[in-house]
N, C-alpha and C positions, 0 to 999 in steps of 0.2 A: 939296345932295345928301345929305348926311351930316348929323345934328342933332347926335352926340353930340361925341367927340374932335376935335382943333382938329387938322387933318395940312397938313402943308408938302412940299410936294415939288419937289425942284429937283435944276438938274448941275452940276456942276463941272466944267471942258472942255468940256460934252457938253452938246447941246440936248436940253433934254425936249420931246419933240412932245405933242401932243395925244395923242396915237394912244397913248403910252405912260403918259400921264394916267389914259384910261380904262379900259389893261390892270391900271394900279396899285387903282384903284377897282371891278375885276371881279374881280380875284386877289389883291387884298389885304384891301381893307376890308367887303368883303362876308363873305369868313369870320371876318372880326375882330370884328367888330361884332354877327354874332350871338349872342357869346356876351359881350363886352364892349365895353361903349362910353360910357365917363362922359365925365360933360361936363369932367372938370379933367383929364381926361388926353391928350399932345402924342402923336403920331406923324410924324416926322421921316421922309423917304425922299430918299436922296440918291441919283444913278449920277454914274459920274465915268468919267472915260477914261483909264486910266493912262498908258498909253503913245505916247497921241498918232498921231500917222499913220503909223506904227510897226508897227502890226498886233499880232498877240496876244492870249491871254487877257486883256482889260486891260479890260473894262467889268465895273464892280463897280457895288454894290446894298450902302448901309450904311442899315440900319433900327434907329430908334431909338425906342423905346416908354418914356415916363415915367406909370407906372401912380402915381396918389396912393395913399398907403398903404402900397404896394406898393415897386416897387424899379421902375429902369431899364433896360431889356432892348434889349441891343447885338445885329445879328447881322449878317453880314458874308459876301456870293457875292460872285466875282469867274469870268465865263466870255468868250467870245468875243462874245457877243451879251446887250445888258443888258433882253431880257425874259426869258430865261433865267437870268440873275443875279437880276431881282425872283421866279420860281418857288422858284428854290432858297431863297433866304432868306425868301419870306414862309410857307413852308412849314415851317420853322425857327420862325417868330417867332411863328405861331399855336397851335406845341406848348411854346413857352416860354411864353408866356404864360397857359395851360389850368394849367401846371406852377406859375407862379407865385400865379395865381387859387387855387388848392387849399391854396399853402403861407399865403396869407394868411387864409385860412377857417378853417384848421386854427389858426393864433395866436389868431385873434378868437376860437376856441370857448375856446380854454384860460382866460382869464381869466374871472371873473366867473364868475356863478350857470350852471348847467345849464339848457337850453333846456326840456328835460324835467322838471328839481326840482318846479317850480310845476304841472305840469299836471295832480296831483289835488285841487291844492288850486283853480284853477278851476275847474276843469268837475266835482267829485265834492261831494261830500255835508259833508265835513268841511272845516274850516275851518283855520288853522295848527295845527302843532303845539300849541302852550300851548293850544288852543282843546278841545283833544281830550281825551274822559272820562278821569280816573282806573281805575287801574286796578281799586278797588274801585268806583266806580259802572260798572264793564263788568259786575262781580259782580252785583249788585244787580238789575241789568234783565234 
């Protein structure tokens, strides 16, 4: 289905149906993916049942994203119903991640040369600095 990120999805107490396979892959990985999706990076989705036959808020949604480069983004719904607990957190996890993309763009710019330093010495007329007349041959011509 997926080429890029390697996702595991599984429960803890709690059977994952089918059915809730392909809500994770409609409401999760589809907004994810559009805007990132490397191939070294894990996406994790667990639901678990807290409380057993118990009843209660107890079906949780713990999403875990290991972005290379990047850092690991935990997020964690817990509601009565756990395609409700995957809305609330993947909606969470796809503005952490837009958050995180941004902060790691922003590092990579910081180092090294400017993207921009080099672009009149490609595409314009002059060649490096050293390369360029004196200022008495500007006189001159």
């Amino acid at each position: 289905m997926f080429q890029g990120m390697k996702v595991h999805i599984q429960g803890k107490q709690l059977k994952v149906s089918e059915a809730l396979k392909s809500y994770v892959a409609e409401r999760l990985l589809v907004p994810l993916t559009r805007f990132y999706d490397h191939p070294a990076a894990e996406l994790r989705v667990e639901f678990g049942d807290t409380n057993g036959p118990k009843g209660g808020e107890d079906k949780e949604c713990h999403l875990t994203l290991h972005m290379p480069g990047g850092g690991t983004l935990q997020i964690e719904e817990t509601t009565r119903d756990a395609y409700a607990s995957l809305d609330g957190a993947s909606g969470r996890l796809v503005r952490a991640c837009k958050k995180e993309l941004d902060r790691m763009r922003l590092r990579s710019s910081r180092g090294g040369e400017h993207p921009l330093a080099s672009a009149g010495v490609e595409g314009g007329e002059a060649g490096r600095p050293d390369e360029l007349p004196d200022d008495e041959e500007f006189e001159r011509r």
